[in-house]
N, CA, C and O atoms as a Tinker XYZ file with bonds, in Angstrom:
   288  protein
     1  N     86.867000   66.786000  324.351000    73     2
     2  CA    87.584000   67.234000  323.173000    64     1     3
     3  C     86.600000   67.320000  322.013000    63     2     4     5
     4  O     85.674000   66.538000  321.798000    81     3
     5  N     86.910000   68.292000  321.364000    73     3     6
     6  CA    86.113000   68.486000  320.003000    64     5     7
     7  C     86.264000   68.220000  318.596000    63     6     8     9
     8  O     87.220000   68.701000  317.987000    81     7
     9  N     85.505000   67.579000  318.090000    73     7    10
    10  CA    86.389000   67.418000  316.790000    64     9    11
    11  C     85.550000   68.647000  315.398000    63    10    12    13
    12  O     84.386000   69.025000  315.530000    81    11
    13  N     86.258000   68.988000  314.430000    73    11    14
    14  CA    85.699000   70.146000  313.541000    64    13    15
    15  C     86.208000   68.937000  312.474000    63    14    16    17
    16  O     86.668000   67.807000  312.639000    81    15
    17  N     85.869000   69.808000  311.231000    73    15    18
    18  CA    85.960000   69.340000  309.883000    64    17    19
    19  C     86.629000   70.855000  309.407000    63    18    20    21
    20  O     86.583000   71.918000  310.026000    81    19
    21  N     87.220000   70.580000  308.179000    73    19    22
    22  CA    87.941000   71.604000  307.244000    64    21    23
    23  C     87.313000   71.188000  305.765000    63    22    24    25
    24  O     87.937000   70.156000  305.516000    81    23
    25  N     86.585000   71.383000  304.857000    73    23    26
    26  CA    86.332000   71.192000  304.111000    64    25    27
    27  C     86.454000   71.958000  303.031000    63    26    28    29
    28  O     85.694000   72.801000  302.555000    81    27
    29  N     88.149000   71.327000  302.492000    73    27    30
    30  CA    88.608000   72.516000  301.539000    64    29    31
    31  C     88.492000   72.139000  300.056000    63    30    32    33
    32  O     88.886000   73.116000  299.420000    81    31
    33  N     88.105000   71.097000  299.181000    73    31    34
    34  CA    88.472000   71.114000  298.334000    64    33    35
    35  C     86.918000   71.248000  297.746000    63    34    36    37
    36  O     85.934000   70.834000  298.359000    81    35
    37  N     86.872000   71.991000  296.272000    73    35    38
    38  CA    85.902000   72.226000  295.689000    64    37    39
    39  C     85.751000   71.914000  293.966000    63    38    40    41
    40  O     86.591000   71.351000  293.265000    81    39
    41  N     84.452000   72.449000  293.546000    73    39    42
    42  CA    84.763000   71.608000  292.118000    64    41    43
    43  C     83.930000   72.735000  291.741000    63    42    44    45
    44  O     83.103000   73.205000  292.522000    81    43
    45  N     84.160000   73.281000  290.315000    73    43    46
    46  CA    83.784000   74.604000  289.743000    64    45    47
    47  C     82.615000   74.512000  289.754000    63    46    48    49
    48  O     82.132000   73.570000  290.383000    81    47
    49  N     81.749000   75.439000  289.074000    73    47    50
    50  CA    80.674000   75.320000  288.879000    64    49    51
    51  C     80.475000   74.674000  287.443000    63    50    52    53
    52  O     79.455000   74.030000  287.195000    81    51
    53  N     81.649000   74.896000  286.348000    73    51    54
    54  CA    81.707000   74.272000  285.043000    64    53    55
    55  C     82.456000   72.790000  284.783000    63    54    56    57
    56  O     82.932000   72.513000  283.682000    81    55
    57  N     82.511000   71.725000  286.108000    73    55    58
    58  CA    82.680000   71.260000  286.232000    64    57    59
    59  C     81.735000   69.897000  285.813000    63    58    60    61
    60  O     81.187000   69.420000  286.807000    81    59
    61  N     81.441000   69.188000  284.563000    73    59    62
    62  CA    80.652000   68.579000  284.221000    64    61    63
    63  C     80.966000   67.266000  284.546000    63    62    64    65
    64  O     80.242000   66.512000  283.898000    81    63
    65  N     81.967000   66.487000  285.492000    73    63    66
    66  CA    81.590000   65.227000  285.982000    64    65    67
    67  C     81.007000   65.335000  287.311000    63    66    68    69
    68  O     80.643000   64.302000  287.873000    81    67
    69  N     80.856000   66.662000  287.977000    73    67    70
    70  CA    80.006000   66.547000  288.898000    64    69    71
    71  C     78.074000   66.783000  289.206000    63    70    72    73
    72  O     77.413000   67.563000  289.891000    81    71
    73  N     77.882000   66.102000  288.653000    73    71    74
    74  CA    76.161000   66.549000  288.731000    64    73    75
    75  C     75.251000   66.039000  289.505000    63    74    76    77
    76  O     75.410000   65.016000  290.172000    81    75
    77  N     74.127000   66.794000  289.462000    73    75    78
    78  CA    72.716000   66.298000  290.358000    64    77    79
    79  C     73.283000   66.643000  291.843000    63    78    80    81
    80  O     73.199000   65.961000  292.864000    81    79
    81  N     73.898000   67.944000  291.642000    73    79    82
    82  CA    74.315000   68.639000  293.272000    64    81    83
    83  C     72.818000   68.956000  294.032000    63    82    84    85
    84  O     72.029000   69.733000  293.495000    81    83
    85  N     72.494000   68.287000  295.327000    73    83    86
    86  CA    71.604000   68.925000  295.879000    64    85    87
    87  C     71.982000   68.727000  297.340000    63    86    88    89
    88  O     72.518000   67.721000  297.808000    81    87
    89  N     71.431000   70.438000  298.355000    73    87    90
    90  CA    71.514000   70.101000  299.468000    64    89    91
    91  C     69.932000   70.100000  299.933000    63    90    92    93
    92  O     69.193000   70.699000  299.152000    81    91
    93  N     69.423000   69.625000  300.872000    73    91    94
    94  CA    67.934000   69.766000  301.070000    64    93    95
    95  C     67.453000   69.477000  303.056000    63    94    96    97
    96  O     68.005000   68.738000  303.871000    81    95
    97  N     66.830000   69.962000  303.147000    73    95    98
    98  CA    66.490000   69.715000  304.457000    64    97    99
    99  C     67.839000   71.163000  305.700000    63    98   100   101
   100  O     68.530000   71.426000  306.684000    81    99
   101  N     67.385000   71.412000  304.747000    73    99   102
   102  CA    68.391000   72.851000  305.994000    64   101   103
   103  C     68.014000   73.002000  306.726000    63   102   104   105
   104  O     66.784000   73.045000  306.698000    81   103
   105  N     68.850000   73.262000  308.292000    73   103   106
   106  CA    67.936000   73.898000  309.002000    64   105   107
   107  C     68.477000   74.329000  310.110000    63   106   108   109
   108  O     68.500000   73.406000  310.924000    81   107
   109  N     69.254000   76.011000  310.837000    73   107   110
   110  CA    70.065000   75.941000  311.759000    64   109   111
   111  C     68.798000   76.712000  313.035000    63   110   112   113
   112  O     67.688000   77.206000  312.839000    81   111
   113  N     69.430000   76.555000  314.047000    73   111   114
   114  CA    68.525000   76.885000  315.089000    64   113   115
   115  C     69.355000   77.511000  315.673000    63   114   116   117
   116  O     70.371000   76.912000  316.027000    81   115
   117  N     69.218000   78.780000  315.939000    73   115   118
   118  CA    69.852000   80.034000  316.417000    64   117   119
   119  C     70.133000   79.784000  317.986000    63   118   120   121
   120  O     71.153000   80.175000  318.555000    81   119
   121  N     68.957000   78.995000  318.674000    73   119   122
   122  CA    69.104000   78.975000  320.264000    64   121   123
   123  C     69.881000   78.216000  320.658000    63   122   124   125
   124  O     70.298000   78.426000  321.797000    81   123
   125  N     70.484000   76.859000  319.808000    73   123   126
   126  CA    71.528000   75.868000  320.221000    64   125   127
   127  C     72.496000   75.558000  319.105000    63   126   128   129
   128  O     73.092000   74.481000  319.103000    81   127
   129  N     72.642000   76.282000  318.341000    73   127   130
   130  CA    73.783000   75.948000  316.715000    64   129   131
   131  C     73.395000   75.485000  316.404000    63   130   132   133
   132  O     73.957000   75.502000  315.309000    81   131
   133  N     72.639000   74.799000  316.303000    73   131   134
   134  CA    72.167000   73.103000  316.141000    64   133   135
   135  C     71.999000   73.457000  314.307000    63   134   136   137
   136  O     71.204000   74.280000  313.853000    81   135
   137  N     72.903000   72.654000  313.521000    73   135   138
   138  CA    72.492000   72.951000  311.889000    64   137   139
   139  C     73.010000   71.351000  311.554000    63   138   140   141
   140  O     73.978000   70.627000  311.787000    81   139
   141  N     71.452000   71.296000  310.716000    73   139   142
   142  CA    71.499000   69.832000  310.414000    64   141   143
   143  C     71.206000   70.476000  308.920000    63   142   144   145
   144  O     70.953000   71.671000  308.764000    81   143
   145  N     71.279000   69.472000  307.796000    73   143   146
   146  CA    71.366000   69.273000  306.576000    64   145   147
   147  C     71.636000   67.519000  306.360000    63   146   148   149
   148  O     72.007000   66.617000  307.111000    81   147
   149  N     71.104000   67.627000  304.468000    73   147   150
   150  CA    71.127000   66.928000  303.551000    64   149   151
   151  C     72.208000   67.027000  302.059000    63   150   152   153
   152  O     72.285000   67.894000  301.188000    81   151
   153  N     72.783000   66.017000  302.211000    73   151   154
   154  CA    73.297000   66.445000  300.770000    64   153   155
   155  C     73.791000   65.349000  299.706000    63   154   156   157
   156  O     74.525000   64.519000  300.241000    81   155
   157  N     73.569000   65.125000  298.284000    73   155   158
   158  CA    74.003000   64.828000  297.673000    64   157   159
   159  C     74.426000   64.874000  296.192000    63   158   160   161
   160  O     74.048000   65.859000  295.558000    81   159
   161  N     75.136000   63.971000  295.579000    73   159   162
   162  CA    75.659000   64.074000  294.263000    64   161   163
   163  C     76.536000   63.067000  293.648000    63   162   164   165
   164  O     76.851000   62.036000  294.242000    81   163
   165  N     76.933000   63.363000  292.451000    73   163   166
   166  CA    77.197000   62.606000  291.619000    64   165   167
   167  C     78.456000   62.805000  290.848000    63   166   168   169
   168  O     78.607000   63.715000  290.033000    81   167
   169  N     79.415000   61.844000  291.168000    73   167   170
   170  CA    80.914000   62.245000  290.282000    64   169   171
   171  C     80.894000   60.584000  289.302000    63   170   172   173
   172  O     80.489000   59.433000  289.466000    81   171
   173  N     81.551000   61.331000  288.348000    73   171   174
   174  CA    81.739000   61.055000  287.134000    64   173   175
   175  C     82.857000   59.782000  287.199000    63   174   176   177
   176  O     83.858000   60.007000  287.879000    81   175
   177  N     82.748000   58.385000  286.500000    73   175   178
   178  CA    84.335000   57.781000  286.841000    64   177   179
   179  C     85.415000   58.335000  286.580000    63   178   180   181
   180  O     86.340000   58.129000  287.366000    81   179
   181  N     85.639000   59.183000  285.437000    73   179   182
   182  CA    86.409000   59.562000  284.715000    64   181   183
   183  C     87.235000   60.732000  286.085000    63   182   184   185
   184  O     88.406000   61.033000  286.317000    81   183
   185  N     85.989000   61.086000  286.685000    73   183   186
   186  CA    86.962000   62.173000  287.567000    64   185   187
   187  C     87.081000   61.558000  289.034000    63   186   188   189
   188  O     86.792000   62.311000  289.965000    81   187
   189  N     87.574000   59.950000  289.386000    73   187   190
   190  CA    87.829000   59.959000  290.491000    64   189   191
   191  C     88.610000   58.665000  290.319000    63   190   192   193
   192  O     88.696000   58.277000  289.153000    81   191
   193  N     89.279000   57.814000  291.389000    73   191   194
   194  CA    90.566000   57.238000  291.299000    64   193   195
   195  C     89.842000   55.794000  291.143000    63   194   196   197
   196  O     90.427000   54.771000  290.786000    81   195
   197  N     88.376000   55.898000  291.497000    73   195   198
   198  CA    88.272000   54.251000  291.380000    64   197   199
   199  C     87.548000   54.162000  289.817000    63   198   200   201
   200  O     87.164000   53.103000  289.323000    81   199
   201  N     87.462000   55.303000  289.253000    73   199   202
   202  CA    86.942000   54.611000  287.784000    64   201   203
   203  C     85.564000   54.750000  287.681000    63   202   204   205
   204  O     85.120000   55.437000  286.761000    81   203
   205  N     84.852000   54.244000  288.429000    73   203   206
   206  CA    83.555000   53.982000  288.660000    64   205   207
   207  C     82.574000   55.229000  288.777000    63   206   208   209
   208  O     83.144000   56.213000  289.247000    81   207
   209  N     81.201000   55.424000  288.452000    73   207   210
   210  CA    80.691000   56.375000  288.616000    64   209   211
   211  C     80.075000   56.253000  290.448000    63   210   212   213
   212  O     79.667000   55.204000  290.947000    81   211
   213  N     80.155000   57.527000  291.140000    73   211   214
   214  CA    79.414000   57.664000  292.806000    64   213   215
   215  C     78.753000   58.465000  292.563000    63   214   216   217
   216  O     78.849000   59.441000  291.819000    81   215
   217  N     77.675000   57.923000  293.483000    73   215   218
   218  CA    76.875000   58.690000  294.046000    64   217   219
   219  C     77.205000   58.848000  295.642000    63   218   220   221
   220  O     77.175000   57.914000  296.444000    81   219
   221  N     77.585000   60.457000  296.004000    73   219   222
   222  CA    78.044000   60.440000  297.231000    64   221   223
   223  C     76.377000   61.085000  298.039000    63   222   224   225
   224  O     75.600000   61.901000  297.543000    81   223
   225  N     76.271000   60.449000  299.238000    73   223   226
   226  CA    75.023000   61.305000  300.233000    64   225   227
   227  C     75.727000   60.856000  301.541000    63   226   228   229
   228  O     76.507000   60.002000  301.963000    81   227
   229  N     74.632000   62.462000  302.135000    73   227   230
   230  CA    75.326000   62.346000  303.584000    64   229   231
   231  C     74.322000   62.968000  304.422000    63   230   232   233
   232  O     73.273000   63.283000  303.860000    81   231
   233  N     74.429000   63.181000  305.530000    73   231   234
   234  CA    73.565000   63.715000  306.141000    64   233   235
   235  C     74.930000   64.287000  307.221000    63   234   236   237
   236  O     76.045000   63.820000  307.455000    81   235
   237  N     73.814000   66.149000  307.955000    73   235   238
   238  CA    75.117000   66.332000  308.598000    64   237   239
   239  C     73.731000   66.865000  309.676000    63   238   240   241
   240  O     72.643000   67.330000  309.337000    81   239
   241  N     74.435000   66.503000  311.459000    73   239   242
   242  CA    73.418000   67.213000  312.241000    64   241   243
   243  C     74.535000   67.246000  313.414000    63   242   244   245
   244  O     74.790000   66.287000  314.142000    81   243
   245  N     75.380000   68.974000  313.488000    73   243   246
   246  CA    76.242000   69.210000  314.018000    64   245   247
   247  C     76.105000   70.864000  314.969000    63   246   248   249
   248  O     75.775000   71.958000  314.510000    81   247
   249  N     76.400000   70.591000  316.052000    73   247   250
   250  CA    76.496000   72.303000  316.673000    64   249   251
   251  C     77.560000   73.036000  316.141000    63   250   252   253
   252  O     78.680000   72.525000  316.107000    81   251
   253  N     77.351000   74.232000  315.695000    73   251   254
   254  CA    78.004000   74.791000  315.159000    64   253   255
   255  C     78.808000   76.139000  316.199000    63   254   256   257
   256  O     78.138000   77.135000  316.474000    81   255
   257  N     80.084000   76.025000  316.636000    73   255   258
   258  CA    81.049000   76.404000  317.686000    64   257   259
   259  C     81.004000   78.279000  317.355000    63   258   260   261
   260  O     80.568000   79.309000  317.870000    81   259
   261  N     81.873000   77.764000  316.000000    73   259   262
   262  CA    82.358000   79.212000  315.499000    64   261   263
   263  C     82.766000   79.065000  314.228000    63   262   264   265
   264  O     83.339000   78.013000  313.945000    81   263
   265  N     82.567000   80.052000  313.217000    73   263   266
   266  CA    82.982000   79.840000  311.900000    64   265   267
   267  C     84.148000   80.641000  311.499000    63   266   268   269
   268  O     84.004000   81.863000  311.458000    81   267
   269  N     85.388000   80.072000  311.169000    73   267   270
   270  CA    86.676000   80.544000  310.361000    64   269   271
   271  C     86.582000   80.637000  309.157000    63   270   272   273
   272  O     86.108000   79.893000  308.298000    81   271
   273  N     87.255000   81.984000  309.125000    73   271   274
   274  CA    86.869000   81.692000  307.291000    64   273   275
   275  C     88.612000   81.743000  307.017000    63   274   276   277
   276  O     89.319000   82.197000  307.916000    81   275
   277  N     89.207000   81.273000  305.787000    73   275   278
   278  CA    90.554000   81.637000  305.681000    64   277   279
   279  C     91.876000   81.008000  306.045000    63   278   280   281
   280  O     93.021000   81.446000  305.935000    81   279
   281  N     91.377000   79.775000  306.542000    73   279   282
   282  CA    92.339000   78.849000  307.339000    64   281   283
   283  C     92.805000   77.881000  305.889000    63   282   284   285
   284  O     92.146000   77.195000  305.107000    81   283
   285  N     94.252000   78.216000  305.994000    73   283   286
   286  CA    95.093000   77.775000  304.879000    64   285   287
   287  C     95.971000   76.672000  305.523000    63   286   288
   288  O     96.809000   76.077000  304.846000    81   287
């Protein structure tokens, strides 16, 4: 069984409690999906439920199946 992600929610670009957006380390490989990445950033307390300022990072190294666009 497979599991996917939906990753729908977004934050403008004039969105000033979110800063220091970076993704880094890209990198997909055409012969096996294979797309790994870097990413992080910074939300504001004011714009999230615990108050506190985050710093969110992640790392992603996933085969990539098929891409939907439009799924509501």
């Amino acid at each position: 069984m497979y599991k996917y992600f939906n990753i729908s929610n977004n934050f403008p670009d004039t969105n000033t409690n979110i800063t220091n957006v970076s993704i880094t380390d890209y990198n997909f490989d055409e012969t096996t999906n294979n797309l790994t990445f870097s990413f992080s950033f910074d939300v504001a307390g004011v714009a999230n439920d615990t108050g506190n300022d985050l710093t969110i990072t992640g790392k992603v190294d996933t085969i990539v199946f098929e891409g939907i666009n439009n799924i509501r």
